[in-house]
SENUNU-607865 format. One record per atom (N, C-alpha, C): x, y negated, z negated. Coordinates in pm, whole numbers, plus 50000, padded with zeros to 5 digits. Layout:
<nodes>
XYZ ...
</nodes>
This chain:
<nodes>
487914727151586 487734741051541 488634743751420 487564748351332 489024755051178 489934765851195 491034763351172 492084776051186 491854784551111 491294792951111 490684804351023 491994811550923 493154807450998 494774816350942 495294808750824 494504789650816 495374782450778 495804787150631 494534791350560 494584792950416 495724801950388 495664814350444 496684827550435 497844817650442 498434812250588 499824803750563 499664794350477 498904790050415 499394782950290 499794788150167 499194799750135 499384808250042 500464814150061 501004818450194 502344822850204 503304811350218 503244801850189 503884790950191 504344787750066 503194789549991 503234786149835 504094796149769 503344808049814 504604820649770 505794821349777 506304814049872 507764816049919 508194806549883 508144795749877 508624786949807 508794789249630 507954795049567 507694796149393 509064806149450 509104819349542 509944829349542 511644823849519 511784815749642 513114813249678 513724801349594 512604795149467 512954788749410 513434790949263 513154806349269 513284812849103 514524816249096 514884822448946 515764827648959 515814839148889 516554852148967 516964857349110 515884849749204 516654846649329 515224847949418 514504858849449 513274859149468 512564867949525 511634867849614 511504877449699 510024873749814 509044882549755 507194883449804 506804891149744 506214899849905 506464916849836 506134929449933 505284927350013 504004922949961 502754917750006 502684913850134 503924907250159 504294898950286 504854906850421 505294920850347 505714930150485 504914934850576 503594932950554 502574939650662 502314938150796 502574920050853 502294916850937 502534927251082 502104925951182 501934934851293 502914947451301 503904933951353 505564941951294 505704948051210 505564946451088 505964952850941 504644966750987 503784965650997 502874979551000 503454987951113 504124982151263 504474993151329 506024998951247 506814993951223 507784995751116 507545004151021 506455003450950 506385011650819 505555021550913 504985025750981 504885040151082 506255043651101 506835038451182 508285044251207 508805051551052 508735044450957 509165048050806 508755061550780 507415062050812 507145071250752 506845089150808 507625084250916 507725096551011 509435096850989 510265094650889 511485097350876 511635109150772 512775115050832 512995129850741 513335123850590 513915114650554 513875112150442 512945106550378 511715097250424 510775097150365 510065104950347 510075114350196 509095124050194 507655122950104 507685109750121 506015107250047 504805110750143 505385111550287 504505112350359 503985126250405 505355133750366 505025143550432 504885154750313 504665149150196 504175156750076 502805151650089 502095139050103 500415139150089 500245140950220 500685147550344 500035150350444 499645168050404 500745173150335 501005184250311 499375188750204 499355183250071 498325180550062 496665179650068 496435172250179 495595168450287 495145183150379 496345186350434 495915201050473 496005212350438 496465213550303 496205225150242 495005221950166 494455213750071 493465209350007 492645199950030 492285203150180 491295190650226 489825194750162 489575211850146 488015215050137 487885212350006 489125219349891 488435212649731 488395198849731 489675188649801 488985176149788 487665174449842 487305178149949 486065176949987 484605179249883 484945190849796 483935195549713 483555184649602 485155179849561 485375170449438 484575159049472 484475150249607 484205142049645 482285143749684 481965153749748 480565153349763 479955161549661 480385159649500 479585170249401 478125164749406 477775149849442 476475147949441 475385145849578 476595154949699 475415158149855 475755143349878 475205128449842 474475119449848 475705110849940 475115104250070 475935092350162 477085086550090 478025088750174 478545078850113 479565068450188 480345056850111 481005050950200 482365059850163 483475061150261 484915063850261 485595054250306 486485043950206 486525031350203 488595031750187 489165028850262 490375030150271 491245015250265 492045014650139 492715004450110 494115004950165 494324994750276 495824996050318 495855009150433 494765006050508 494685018450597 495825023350694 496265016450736 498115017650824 497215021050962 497845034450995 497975041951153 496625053151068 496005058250965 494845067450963 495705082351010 496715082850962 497355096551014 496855108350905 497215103650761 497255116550678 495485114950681 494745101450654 493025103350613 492445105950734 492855112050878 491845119150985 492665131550921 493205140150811 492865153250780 491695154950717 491375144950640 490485142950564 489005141050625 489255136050688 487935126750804 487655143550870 488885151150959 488195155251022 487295170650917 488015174850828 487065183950716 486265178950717 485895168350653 484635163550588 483525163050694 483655159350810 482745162550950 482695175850955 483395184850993 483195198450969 482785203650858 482545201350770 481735205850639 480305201350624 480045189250717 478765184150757 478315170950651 479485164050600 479575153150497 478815142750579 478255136550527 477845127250575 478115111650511 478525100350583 479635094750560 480025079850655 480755074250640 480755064750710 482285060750641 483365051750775 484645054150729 484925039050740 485525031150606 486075018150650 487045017750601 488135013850685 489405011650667 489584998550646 490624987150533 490734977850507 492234974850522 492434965550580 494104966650600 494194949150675 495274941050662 495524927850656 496004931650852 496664939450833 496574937551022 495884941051132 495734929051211 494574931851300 494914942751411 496294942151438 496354954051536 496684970351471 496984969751348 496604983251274 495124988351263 494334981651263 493084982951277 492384990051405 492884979351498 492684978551632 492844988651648 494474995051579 494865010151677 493825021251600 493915018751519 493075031151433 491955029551439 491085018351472 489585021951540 489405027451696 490595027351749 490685029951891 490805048851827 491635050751800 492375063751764 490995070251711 490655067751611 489185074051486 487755074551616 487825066951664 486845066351758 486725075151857 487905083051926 488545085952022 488355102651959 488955100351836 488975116751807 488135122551726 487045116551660 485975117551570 484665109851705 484655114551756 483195103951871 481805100951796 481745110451675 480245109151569 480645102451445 481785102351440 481905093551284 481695075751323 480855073351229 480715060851204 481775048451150 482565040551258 484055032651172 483245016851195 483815009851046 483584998750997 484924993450962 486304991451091 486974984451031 486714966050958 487724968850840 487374949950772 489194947550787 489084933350807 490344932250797 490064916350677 491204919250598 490864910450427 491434916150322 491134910050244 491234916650107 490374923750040 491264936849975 490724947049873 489384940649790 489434932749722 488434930349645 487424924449682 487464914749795 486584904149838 485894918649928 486784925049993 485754933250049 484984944549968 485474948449871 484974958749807 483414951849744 483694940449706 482364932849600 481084926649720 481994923549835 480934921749939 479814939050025 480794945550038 480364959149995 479384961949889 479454959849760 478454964049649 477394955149647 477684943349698 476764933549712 475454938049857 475694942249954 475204945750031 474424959950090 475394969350004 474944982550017 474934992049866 474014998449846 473945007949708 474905018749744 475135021849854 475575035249892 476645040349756 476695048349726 478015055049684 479625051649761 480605047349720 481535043249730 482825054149712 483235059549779 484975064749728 485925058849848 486765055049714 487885043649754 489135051249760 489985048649889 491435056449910 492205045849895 493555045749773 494735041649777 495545052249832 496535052049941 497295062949948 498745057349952 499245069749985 500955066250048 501395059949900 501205060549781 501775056849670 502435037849691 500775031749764 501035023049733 500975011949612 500665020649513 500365017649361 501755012449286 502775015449362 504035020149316 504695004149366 504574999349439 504594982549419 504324974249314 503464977849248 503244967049135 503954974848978 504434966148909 504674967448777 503764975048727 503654980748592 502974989648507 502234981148479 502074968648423 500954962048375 500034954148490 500814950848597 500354946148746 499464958948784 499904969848749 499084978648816 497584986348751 498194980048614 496474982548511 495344970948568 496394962148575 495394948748620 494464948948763 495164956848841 494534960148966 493794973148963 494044983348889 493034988448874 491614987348804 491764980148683 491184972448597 490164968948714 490234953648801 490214948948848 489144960948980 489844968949017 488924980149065 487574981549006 487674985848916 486734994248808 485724982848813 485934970248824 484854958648815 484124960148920 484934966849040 484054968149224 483394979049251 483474989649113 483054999749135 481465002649058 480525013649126 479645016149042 479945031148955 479075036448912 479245048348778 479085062548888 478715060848979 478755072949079 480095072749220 480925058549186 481515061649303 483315064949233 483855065049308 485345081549290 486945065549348 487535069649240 489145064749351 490035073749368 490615078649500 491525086549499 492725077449550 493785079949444 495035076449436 496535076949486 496885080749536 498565081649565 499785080849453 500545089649406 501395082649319 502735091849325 503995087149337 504955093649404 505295097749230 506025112249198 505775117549119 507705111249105 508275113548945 509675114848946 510275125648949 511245121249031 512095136249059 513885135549051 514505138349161 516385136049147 516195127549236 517365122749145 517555105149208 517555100949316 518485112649370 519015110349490 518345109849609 517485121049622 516145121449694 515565109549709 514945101449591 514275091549614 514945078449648 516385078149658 517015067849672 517375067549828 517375082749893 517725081750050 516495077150080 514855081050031 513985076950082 513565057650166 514225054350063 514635038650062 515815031350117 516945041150202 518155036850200 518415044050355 517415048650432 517575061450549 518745053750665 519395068450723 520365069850789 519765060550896 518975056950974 518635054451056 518305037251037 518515030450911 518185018550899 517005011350932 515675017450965 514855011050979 513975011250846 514625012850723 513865004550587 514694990950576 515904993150657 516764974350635 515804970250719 515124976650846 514724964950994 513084956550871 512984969750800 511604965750782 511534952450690 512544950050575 512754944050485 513284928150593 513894933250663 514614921550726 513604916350830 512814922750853 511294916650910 510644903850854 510504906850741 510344895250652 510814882950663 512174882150686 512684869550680 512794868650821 512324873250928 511914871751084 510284861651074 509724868251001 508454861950957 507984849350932 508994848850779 509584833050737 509824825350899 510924827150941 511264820751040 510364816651160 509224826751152 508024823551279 507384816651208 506404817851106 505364812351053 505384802550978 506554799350921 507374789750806 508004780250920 507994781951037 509654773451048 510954773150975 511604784550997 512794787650919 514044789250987 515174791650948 516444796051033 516984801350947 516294812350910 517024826050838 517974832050983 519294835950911 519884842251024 519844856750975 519124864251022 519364877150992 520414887750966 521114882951067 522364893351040 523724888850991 522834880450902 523844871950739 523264876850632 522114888350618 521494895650519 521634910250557 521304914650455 521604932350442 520834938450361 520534951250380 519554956050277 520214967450170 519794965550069 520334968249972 519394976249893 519304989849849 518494998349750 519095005449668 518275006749514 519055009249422 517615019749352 518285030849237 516715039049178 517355037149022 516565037548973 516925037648823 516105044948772 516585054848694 515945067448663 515555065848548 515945055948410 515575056248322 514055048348309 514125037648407 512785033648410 511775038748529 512165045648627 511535052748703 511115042948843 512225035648885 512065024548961 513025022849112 512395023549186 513505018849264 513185004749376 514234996349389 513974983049395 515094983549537 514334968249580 514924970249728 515334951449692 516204949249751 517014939049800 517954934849930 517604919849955 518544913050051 519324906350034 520624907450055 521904901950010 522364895850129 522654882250082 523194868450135 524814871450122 525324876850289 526764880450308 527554871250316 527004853450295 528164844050293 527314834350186 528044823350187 527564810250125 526524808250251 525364801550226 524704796250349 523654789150319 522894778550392 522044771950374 520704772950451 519454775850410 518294777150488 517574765150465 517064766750578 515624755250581 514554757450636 513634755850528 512454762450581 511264752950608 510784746050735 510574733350782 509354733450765 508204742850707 506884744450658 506884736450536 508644735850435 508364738450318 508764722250316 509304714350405 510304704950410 511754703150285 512094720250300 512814723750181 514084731450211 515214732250198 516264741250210 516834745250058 517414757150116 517714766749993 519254769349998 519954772249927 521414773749910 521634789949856 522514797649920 522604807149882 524184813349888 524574816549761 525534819349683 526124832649813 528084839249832 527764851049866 527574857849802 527194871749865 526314881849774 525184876049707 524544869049702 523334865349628 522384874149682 521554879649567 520384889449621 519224879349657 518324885449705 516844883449735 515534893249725 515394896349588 514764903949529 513594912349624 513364921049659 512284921549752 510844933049744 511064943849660 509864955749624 510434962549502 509444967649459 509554979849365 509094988049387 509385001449406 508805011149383 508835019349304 507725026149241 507455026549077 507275040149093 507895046349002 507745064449003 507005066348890 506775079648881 505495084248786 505915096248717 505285099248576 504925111748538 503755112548492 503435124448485 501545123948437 500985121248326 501695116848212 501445109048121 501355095848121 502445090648247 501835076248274 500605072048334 500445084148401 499245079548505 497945081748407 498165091948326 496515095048212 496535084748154 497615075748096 497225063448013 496865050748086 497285046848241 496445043348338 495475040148378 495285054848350 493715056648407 492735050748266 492925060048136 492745053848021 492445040048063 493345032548017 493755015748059 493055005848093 492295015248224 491695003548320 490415010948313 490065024348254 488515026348224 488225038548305 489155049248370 489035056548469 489545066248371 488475080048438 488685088648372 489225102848476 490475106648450 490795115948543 489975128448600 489735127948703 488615144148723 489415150948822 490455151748927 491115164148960 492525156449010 493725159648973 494465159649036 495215172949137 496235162949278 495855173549380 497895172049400 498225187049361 499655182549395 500505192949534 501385185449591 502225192649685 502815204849619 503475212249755 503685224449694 505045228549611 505965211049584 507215214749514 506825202649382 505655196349367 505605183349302 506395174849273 506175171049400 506925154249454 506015144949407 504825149949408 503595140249475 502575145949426 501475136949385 499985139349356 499565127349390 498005136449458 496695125949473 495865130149329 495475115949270 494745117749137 493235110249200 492555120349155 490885114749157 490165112349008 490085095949040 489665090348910 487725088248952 487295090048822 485915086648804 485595070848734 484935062448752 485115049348675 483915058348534 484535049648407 483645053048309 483315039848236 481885036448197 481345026848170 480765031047976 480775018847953 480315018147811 478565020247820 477715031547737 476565033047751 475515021147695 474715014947741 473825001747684 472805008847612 
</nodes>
């Protein structure tokens, strides 16, 4: 029988190795999702200092019906297609308007873990009994193009929770870019993008009293150690967050509290690590609305409503794809 997982651990194999072999080292974000990492980043985001969440929930229920309007200007089916779906907390505000307005609709959530899925088709099912759920578990693109390949329907695509804010400025044209190729001329992306504000704010967001953004980061190298064969010792690392206001960034790191040596028996490779040596680990990328119009510009998307909280922390931007006329 083929191990259906093998490819993914090779790729995370490959990753981590190019990572821990650069210099700074680095791991890539990508990698925090696993089971763990998704019940973790729930915990995250029900913290008083994370307030990304509770600015697009805010959002969501004050402006669920104009989003609603923005989204069905043409009546016509459609899919509601959710990238990085988590727990479905802030998009059943959404889900449940749009049923009450009499949308008609069908909901797929896309997300790399199988028991995030699991819970949120249990949950969506449970509290919506007429909505139609198509969880996929995969990748964004492979599923989006297998999607266009199979169905005409109309398409609007949810990035939320300002997970845009991971990738670099040019990483993130490229993936939208990259969008715009999965999309047709009638279907919508609504966005997430954590707005800039005082520093400080956004730096507790990443740094909370309660330490479960270290558990989450330090998950990771729990990970390594299951799936890699590793002997990361965990509590010889620390988590470390920093914001930089001039570039609008704030970056997360793991710092190596002694000299120490890993081995990571997937890789038949050990690593040496300096004290204090970092281990590069996320970015998160802040915004103003000039970055995001040239963005959108960028990758071929043309802005049609943005939706902001009530102190602007935060906006959801609804992009239209725009195509060259033949």
């Amino acid at each position: 029988m083929t191990n259906s997982t093998k490819p993914q651990t090779d790729e995370f194999a490959r990753d981590v190795l190019e990572g821990l072999s650069a210099t700074p080292k680095r791991l890539s974000s990508k990698y925090f999702y696993d089971d763990e990492g998704s019940r973790l980043f729930v915990e995250i985001m029900k913290l008083p200092e994370y307030y990304l969440t509770q600015s697009e929930l805010e959002i969501f229920r004050e402006q669920a019906g104009e989003i609603h309007r923005e989204f069905e200007a043409s009546s016509a089916p459609f899919d509601l297609l959710e990238l990085g779906a988590g727990d479905g907390s802030k998009t059943s505000l959404l889900v449940s308007r749009f049923l009450d307005e009499g949308a008609e609709f069908r909901y797929i959530p896309v997300d790399i873990s199988s028991e995030a899925l699991g819970y949120l088709e249990e949950k969506f099912s449970e509290q919506f009994p007429g909505l139609e759920i198509k969880p996929v578990k995969g990748d964004y693109f492979r599923t989006l193009t297998t999607l266009s390949e199979r169905s005409s329907r109309r398409k609007i695509v949810l990035f939320l929770g300002s997970n845009i804010g991971n990738f670099r400025d040019r990483q993130a044209v490229e993936f939208f870019q990259h969008l715009h190729d999965s999309l047709n001329e009638n279907d919508l992306l609504f966005i997430g993008f954590d707005l800039h504000k005082n520093p400080k704010t956004i730096l507790n967001a990443y740094d909370d009293a309660q330490g479960i953004t270290s558990r989450f980061n330090l998950n990771l190298l729990r990970r390594i150690n299951r799936e890699l064969d590793a002997n990361f010792d965990i509590y010889e690392f620390l988590h470390y967050a920093s914001y930089h206001p001039i570039e609008k960034a704030a970056r997360s790191f793991l710092i190596s509290q002694k000299q120490q040596t890993v081995t990571i028996g997937a890789l038949e490779r050990s690593f040496e690590f300096k004290q204090w040596e970092p281990i590069y680990m996320e970015i998160s990328q802040k915004y103003d609305l000039e970055t995001i119009r040239v963005m959108a510009e960028q990758s071929g998307f043309a802005i049609q409503q943005n939706f902001f909280d009530s102190v602007n922390f935060y906006v959801n931007s609804l992009w239209k794809p725009e195509f060259e006329k033949e």
